[in-house]
C-alpha positions as CSV (number, residue, x, y, z in Angstrom):
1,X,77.1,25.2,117.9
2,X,74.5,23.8,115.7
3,X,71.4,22.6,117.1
4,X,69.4,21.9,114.3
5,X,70.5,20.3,111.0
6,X,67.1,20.0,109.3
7,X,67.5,16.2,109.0
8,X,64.7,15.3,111.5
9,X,61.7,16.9,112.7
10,X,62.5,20.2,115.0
11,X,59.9,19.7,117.3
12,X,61.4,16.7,118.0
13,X,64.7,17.5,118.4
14,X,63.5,20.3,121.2
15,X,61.9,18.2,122.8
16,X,64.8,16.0,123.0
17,X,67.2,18.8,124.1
18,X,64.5,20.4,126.5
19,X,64.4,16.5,128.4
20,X,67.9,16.1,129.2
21,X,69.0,15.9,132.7
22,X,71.3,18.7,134.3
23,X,74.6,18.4,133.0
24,X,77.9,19.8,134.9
25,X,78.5,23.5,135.1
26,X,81.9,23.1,133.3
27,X,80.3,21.4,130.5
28,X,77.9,24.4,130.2
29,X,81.0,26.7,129.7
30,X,82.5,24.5,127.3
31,X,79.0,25.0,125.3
32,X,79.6,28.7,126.0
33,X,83.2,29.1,124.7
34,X,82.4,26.9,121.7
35,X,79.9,29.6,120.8
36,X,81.9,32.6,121.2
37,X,84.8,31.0,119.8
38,X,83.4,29.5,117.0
39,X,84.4,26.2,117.8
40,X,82.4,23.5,116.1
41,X,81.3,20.8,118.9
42,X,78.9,17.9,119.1
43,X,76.6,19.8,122.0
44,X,74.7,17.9,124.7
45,X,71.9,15.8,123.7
46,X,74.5,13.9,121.5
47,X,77.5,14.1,124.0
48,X,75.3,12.4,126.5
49,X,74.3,9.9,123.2
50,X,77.9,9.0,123.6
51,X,78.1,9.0,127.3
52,X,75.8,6.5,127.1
53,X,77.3,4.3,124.4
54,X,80.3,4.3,126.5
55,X,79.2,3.9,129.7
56,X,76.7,1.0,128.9
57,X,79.7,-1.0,126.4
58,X,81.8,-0.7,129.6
59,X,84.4,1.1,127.3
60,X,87.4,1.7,129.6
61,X,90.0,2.7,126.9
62,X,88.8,5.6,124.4
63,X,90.4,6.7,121.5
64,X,88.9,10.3,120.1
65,X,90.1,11.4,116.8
66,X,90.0,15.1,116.7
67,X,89.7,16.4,119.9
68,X,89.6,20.4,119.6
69,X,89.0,21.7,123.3
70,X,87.6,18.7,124.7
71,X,83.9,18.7,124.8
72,X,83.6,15.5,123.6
73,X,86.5,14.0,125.3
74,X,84.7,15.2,128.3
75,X,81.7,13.3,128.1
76,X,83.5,10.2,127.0
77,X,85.6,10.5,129.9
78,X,82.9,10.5,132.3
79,X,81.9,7.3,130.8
80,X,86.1,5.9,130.9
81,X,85.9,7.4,135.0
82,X,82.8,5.1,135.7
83,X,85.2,1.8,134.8
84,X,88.4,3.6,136.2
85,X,89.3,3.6,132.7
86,X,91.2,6.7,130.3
87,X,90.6,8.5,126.5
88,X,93.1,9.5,124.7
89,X,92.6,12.3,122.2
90,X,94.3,13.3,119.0
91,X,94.8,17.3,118.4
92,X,96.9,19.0,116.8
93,X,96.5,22.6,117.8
94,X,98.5,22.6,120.9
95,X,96.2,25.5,122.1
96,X,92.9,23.5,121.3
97,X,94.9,20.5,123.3
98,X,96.1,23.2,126.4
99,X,92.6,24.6,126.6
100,X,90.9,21.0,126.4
101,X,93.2,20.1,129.5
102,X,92.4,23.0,131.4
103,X,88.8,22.2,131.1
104,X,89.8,18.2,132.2
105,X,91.0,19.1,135.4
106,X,88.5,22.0,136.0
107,X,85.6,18.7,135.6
108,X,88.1,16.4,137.3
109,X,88.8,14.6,134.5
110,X,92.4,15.4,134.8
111,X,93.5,11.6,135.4
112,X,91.2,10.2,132.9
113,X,91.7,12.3,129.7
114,X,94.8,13.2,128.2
115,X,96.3,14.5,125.0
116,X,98.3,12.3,122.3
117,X,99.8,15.3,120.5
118,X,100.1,15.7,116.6
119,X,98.5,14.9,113.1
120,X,96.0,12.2,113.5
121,X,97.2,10.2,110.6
122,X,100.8,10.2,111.6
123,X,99.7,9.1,115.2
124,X,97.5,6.7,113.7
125,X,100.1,5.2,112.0
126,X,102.4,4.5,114.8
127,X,100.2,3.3,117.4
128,X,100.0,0.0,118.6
129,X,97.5,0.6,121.3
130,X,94.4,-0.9,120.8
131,X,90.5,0.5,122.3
132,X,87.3,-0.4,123.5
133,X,85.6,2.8,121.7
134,X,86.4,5.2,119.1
135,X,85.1,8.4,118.2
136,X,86.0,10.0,114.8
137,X,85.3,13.6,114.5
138,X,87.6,14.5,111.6
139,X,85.9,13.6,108.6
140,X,84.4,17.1,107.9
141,X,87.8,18.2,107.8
142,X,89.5,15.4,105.6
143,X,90.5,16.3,101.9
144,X,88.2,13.6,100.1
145,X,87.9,10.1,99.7
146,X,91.3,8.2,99.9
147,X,91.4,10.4,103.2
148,X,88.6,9.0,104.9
149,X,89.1,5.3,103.7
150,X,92.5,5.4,105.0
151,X,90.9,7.0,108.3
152,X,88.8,4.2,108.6
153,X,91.4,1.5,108.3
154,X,93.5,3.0,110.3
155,X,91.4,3.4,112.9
156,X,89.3,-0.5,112.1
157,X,92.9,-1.9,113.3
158,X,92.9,0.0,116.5
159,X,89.7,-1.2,117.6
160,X,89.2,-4.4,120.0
161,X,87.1,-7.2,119.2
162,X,83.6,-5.9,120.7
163,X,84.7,-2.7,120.3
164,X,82.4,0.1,118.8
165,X,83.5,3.1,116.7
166,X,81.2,6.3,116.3
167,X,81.9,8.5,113.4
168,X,80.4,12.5,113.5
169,X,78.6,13.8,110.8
170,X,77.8,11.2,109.3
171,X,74.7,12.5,106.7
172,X,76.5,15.8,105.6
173,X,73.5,17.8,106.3
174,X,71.4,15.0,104.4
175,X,74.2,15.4,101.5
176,X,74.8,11.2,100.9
177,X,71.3,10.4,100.4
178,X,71.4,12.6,97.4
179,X,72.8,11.0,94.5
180,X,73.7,14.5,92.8
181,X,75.7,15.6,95.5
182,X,79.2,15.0,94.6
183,X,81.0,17.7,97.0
184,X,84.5,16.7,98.3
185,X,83.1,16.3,102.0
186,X,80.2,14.1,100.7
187,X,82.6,12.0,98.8
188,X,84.9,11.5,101.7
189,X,81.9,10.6,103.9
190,X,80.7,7.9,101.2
191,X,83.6,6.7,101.0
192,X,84.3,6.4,104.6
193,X,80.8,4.7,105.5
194,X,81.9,1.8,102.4
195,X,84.9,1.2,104.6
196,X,83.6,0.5,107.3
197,X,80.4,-1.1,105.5
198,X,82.4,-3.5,103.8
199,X,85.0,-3.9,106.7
200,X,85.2,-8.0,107.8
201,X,83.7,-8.9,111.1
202,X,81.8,-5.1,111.9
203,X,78.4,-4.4,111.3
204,X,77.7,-1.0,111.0
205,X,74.0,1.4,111.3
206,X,74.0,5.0,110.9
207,X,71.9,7.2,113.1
208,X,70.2,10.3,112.3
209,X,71.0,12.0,115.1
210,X,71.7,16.0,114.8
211,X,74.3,15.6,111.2
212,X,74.2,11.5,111.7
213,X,76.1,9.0,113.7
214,X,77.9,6.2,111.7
215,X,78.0,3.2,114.3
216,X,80.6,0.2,114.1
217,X,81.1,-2.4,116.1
218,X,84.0,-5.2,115.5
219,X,81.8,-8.4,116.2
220,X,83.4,-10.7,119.7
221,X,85.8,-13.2,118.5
């Protein structure tokens, strides 16, 4: 788990990490397993970043996109719990999904989180469900650009009037702001942030939180 992408001052960042409140213990061993494991998660200063865009927006149905074992999930679901609310999260490793629903009910999150089984885009594509909040954390894994614009359209229909959608990793380790950097993961990423840039009635601001936050929100009608 990546602490430190280089992106912002270090100092900082520790300081940041070193000032955040006790967190639960199951939580911690999610952190732990990710580690071992070599499972790439989002960590705690910005799960509770997320906690708290979800628990202040009042967001009572959660859509995550790429839910792995759950880490995320779990912090967004404390946020759904506050509003007696749910998340629903896309994997498609049914032992990434089982493992991420042990840790649910282990943090008592077994009512509020569960697992929509299968390949994102072919979920995507069916749903009719519509969400308060939506966290993307795919993109890094998406084959280039028509990928991540038809992520973000997919995902721009599921989401509520009011509604705000975070996307992970948003500055490939500072890779968009370099004009030379024409990588397939940087591509998709471009591409991705000039959907949603350019998407009617959002307004979007990108964060440079650990790899970058991409923030949209789908103006009240």
């Amino acid at each position: 788990m990546p602490l430190f992408f280089g992106l912002t001052d270090q100092a900082v960042e520790q300081y940041l990490y070193a000032s955040l409140p006790a967190r639960p213990a199951v939580l911690q061993e999610m952190e732990a397993h990710a580690d071992r494991a070599q499972v790439p998660i989002i960590g705690p200063l910005e799960g509770r970043f997320l906690y708290v865009l979800a628990l202040s927006s009042r967001a009572r149905d959660i859509l995550e996109v790429g839910t792995a074992t759950g880490y995320s999930a779990a912090w967004l679901g404390l946020a759904a719990q506050a509003w007696g609310g749910r998340v629903v999260g896309l994997e498609r490793d049914p032992q990434r999904a089982a493992l991420a629903e042990t840790f649910w009910r282990r943090a008592g999150l077994g009512d509020t989180c569960r697992i929509q089984p299968g390949d994102a885009f072919t979920v995507l594509r069916g749903m009719v469900d519509t969400f308060d909040f939506i966290f993307n954390d795919i993109l890094t894994s998406l084959a280039g650009p028509e990928q991540a614009e038809e992520l973000a359209s997919l995902c721009l229909a599921r989401l509520r009037p009011g509604g705000l959608m975070v996307a992970d990793n948003a500055l490939r380790h500072g890779g968009v702001a370099d004009p030379a950097n024409r990588t397939p993961g940087v591509a998709a990423m471009r591409a991705y942030l000039a959907r949603v840039e350019a998407a009617p009635g959002c307004e979007t601001v990108i964060v440079p939180l650990r790899d970058g936050l991409a923030l949209t929100v789908r103006r009240p009608q």
